[in-house]
Structure formats: C-alpha cells, structure tokens
N, C-alpha and C positions, 0 to 999 in steps of 0.2 A: 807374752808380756801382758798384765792386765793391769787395773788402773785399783791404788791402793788407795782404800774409801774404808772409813770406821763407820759404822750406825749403831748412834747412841740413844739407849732407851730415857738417860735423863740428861741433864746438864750439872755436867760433875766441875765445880770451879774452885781454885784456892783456898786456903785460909787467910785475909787480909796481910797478917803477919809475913806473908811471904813477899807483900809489898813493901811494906814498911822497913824491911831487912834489903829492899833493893833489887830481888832477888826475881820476881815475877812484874809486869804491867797490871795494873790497877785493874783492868779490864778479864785477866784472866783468875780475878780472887773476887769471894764473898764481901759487899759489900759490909762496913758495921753497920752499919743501921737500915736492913731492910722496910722497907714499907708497902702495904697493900697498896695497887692500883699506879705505884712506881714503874714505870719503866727504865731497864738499865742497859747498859751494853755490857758485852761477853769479846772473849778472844780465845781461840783454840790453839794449839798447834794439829798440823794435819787437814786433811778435807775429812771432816765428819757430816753425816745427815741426821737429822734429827724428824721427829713428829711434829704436825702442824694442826692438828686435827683434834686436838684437844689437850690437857694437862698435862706436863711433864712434872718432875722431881728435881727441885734442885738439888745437888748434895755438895760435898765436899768431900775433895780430896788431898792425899797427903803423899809429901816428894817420897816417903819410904814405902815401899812396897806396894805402892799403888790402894792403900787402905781405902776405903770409902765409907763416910757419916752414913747416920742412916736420913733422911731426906729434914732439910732447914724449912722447905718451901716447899709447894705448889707454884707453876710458873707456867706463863704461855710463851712460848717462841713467837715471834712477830718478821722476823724475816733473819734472814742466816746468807752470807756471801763468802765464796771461795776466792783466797786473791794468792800469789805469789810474790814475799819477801825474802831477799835475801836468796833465794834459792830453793826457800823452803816454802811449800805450801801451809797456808792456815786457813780457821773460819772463822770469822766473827759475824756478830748479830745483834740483835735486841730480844730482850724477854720484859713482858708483864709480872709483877708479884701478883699472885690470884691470893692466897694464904699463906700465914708464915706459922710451923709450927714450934711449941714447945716441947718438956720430957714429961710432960704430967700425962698425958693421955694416945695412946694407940690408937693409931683405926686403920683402912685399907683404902689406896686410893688407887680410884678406877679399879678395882677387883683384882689388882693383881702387886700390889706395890704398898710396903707398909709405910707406915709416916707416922709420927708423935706429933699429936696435940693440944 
C-alpha cells in the first residue's frame, strides 16, 4: 500500500464560470481580475506537491478531458496544506501573482515552460 501524492509542475485552477454556475468553490477557479503582487488562495482536490523555489505557471483547466490553457500567469506558491474533508483529501494554499500574461507575445519561462506575453 503506498500513499497517493500528485506533483504538480504548475497550478492548474478553474475557469471562474465554474463558480458562478455553482458548480466549483471560488477558491478552486481563476480569479476575473488578476493583479501583479496580489496574493490569492487555491483549493485542490487530492494531496498535491507543488515547487517552492521559484516560479510556477498558472494555467487553467477544463471539466472535459482534462484540457489545459497555455499558462495565464507567472505565480509564486507561498505555502500549501493538506487537510481531510469529508473523507476526502485536498490542498489548498496561497500564491503570489509575479506576472500575468496576454496572446500578443511568446517567450519561455524558466527554460522550460512556454507562456504568452
């Protein structure tokens, strides 16, 4: 028996709309109105690990097929806890907005991870 852990290289969260449908916590979707140097909270389902050691990607995710955006943000993880509700394990946290990008421009962040500028 071993212990079931996800490590995520970004922070993959909602599209708001799935709040406002009722359907997700406010917490587990893209904020509207991002802002640099905002800090926000996060909610996972599951015990995920994430990097602490410098930038991650935020992206966005979709209930069908597991799609994934290509990265909204730049974002610092700030602290991350494993709790038990319900029976179910989750994570939630805080993140920093470091940058937030648009579709006008490409670049490569931290050498390994594309993102629109």
């Amino acid at each position: 028996m071993g212990i079931k852990v996800e490590f995520n290289p970004d922070l993959a969260l909602r599209d708001i709309a799935e709040f406002k449908k009722g359907k997700r916590k406010i917490e587990e979707c893209i904020p509207e109105k991002l802002k640099v140097g905002k800090v926000y909270n996060f909610l996972k389902k599951e015990q995920r690990i994430y990097w602490f050691e410098g930038e991650v990607s935020l992206i966005e995710t979709t209930t069908k097929g597991g799609a994934f955006s290509q990265p909204v943000a730049n974002v610092q993880l700030m602290e991350v806890t494993h709790f038990m509700q319900a029976g179910e394990v989750w994570t939630k946290g805080k993140y920093e907005v470091l940058e937030i990008f648009t579709q006008e421009k490409t670049k490569f962040v931290k050498g390994c991870k594309m993102a629109r500028k």
